[in-house]
BAVEXGU-489879 format. One record per atom (N, C-alpha, C): x, z, y. Coordinates in steps of 0.1 Angstrom, whole numbers, padded with zeros to 4 digits, always signed. Layout:
N
XZY
...
end
This chain:
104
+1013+1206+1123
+1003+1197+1118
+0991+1197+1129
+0989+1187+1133
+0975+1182+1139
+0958+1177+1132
+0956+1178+1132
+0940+1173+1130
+0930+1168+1137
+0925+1156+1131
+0911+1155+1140
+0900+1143+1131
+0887+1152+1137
+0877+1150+1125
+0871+1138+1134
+0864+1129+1127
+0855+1121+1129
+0844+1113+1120
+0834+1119+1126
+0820+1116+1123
+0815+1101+1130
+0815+1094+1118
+0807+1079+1124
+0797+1077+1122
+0786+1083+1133
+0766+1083+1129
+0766+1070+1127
+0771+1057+1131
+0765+1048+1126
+0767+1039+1114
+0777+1047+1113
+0778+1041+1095
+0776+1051+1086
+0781+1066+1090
+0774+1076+1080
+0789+1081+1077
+0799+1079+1080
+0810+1080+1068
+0818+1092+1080
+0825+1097+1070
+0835+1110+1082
+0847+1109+1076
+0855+1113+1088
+0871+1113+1083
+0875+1124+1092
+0890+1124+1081
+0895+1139+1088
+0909+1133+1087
+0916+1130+1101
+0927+1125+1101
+0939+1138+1106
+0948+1140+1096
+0959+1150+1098
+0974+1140+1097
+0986+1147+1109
+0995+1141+1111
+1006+1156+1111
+1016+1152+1105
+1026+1162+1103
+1039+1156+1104
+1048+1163+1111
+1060+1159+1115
+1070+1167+1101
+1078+1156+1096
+1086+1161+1085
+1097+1165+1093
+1109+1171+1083
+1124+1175+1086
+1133+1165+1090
+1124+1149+1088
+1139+1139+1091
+1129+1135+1101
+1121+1142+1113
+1115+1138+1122
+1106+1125+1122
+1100+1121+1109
+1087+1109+1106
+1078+1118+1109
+1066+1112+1109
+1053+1116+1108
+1044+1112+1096
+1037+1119+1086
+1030+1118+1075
+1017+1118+1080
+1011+1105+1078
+0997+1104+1081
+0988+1106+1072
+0977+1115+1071
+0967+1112+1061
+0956+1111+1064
+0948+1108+1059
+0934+1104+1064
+0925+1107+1050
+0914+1119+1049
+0905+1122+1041
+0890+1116+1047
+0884+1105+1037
+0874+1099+1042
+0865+1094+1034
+0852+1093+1038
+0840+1089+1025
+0843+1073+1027
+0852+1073+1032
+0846+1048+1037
+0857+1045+1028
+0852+1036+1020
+0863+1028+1009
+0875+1017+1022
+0873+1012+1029
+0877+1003+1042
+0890+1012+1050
+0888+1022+1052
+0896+1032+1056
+0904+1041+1046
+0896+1040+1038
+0911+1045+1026
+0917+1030+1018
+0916+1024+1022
+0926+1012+1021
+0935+1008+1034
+0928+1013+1042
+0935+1012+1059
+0945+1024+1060
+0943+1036+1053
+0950+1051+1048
+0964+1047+1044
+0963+1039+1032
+0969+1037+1020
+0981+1024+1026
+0980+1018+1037
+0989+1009+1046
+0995+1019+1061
+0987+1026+1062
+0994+1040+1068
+0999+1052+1067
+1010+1055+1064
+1011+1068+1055
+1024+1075+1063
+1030+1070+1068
+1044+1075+1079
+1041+1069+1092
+1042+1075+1104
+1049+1070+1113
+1062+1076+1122
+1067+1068+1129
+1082+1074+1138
+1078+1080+1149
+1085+1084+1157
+1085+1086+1167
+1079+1076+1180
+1090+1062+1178
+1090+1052+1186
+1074+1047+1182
+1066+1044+1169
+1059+1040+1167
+1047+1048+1176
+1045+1064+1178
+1036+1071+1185
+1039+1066+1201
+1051+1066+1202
+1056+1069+1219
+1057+1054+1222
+1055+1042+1218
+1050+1028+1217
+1043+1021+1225
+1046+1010+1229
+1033+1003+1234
+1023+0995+1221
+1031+0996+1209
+1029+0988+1199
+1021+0994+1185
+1012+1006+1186
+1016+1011+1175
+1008+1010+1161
+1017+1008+1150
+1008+1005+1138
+0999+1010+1135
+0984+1020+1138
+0974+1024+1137
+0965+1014+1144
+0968+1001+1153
+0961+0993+1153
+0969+0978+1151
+0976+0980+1143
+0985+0967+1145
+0971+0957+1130
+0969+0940+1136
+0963+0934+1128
+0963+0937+1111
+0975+0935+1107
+0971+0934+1093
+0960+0946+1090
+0966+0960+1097
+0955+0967+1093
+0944+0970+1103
+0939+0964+1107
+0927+0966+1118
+0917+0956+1114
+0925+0945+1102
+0912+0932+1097
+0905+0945+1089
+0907+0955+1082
+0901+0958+1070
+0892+0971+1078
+0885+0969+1090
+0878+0983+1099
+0873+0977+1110
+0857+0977+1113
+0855+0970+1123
+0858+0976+1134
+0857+0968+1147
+0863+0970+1160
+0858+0983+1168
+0844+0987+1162
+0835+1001+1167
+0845+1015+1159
+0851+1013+1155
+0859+1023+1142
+0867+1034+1151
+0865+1047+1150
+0872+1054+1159
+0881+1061+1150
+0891+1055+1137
+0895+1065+1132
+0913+1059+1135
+0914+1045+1140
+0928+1042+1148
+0929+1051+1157
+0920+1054+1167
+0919+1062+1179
+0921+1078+1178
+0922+1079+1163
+0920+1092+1158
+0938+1098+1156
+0938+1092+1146
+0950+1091+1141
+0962+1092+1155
+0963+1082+1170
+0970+1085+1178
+0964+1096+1185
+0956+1104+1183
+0948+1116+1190
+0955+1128+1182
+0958+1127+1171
+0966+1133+1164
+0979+1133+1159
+0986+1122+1160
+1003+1123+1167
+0999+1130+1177
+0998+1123+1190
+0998+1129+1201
+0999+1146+1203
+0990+1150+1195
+0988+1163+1195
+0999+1171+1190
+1004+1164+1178
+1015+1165+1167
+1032+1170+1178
+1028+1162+1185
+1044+1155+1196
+1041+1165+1205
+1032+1170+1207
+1030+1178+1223
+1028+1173+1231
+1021+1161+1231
+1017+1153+1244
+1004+1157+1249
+0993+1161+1236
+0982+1171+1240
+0981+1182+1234
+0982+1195+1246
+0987+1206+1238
+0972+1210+1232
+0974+1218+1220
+0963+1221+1206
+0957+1229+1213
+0958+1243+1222
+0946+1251+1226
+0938+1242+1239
+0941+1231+1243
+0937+1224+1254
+0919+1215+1246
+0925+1210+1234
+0914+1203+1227
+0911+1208+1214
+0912+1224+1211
+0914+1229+1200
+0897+1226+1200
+0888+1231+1210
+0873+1232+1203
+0867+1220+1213
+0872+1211+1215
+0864+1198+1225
+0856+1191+1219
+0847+1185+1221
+0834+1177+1216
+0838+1165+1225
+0841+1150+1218
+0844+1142+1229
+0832+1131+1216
+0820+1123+1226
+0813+1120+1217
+0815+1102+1226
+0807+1095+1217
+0802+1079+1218
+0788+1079+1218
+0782+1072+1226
+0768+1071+1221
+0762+1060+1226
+0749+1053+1220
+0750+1041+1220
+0733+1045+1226
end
């Protein structure tokens, strides 16, 4: 299981995106979040594959669900931050305590 939190100062809302690899090798996405927009964006994401993470294509920003989250929204960004982690592509003690910030 992977994790990764994010705090949006400018809308106020936080999410906590976790990704878990099942036994038939999917990935179960979930997203705990105060934004009604993102738990409807949750709720159209709930598995991904392998191919979908290791992708040029992948449904964490694919249109249908990216109309319902504006373009500033770092929790698409989140979600492949955590496959990734999930897969081994970024190992967990590498960004276990990293602070990676935006600021305007």
């Amino acid at each position: 299981m992977a994790a990764v939190n994010v705090d949006m100062g400018f809308c106020g809302n936080t999410h906590k995106v976790t990704v878990s690899r099942r036994d038939d090798g999917e990935f179960d996405v979930i997203i705990d979040t105060t934004c009604g927009n993102i738990r409807a964006y949750a709720m159209l994401l709930r598995k991904m594959s392998i191919n979908d993470i290791m992708g040029s294509s992948s449904p964490a920003f694919s249109s249908d669900k990216m109309k319902l989250i504006t373009p500033g929204c770092l929790v698409p960004s989140a979600v492949m931050t955590a496959a990734w982690m999930e897969v081994g592509m970024i190992p967990h003690d590498r960004i276990k305590d990293a602070v990676n910030s935006v600021t305007f």
